[in-house]
N, C-alpha and C positions, 0 to 999 in steps of 0.2 A: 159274389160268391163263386168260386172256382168249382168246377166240377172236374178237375183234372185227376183221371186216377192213378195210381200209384201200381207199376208192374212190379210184380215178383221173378227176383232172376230166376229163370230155369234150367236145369243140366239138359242136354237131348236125352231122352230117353229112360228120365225118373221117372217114376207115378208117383205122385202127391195124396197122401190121405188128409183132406182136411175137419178137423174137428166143428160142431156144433151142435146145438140144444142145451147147452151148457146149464144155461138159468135155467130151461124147464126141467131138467135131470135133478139140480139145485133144489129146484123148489116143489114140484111132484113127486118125486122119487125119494129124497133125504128131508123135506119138511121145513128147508128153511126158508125163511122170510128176507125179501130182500128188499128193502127199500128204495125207492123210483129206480127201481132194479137196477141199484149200483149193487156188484157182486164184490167190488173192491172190500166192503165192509166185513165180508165174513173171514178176510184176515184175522183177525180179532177173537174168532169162534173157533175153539180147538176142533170141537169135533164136526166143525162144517170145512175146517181144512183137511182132518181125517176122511169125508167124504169123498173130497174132491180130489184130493192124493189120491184115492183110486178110482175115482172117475178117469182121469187122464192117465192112470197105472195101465187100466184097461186097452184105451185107445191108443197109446204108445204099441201096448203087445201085441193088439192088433194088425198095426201100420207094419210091425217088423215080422210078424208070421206072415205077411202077406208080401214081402219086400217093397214098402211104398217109406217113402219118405215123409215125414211126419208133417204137419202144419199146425203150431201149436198156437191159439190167440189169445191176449191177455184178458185179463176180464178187470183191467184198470181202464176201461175205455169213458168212461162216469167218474172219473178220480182225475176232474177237471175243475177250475175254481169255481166256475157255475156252479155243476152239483155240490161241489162239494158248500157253498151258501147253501143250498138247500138242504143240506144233510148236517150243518152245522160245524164241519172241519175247518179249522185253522190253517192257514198255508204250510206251515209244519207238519199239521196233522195230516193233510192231505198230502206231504213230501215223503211222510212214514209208509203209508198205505200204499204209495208206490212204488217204494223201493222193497216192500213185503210184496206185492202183486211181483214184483221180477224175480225176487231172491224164492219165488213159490217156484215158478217155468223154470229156472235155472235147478234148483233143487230136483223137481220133477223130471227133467230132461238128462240128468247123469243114468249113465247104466249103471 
């Protein structure tokens, strides 16, 4: 098993605001239920995407009242074939779910 980790290139002189708590915001705060807390699932749930559209509406406005540069993490990190056996998704179904997890970031990240 490789422990080798992975650097993010940096500008000199950005500040980086990077996001987190994502599932506990998710699940304390909005009520939803996430299964072996793959979050990838509530693609699916209009209005646990309506939550989460301004969960990251927020911390976008934030980063840029503050001049920081955003870091935005997927939350397709569980919309792997493992979980996805355990959650019952089909290699399709699980190709859906993450191409809905990017078209979410990308959607979310236009000004």
């Amino acid at each position: 098993m490789s422990t080798k980790s992975v650097k993010f290139p940096r500008e000199k002189g950005v500040l980086y605001l990077a996001e987190g708590g994502t599932e506990t915001e998710v699940m304390y705060r909005h009520g939803h239920q996430l299964r072996e807390f793959a979050m990838f699932e509530l693609m699916d749930k209009p209005d646990a995407v309506a939550d989460m559209k301004d969960m990251y509406r927020r911390y976008l406005d934030v980063a840029a009242r503050h001049g920081f540069a955003a870091l935005l993490a997927g939350f397709d990190y569980r919309a792997s074939p493992d979980w996805a056996d355990k959650l019952g998704y089909s290699s399709d179904g699980l190709r859906e779910m993450q191409h809905k997890c990017i078209d979410f970031l990308r959607d979310i990240s236009k000004p």
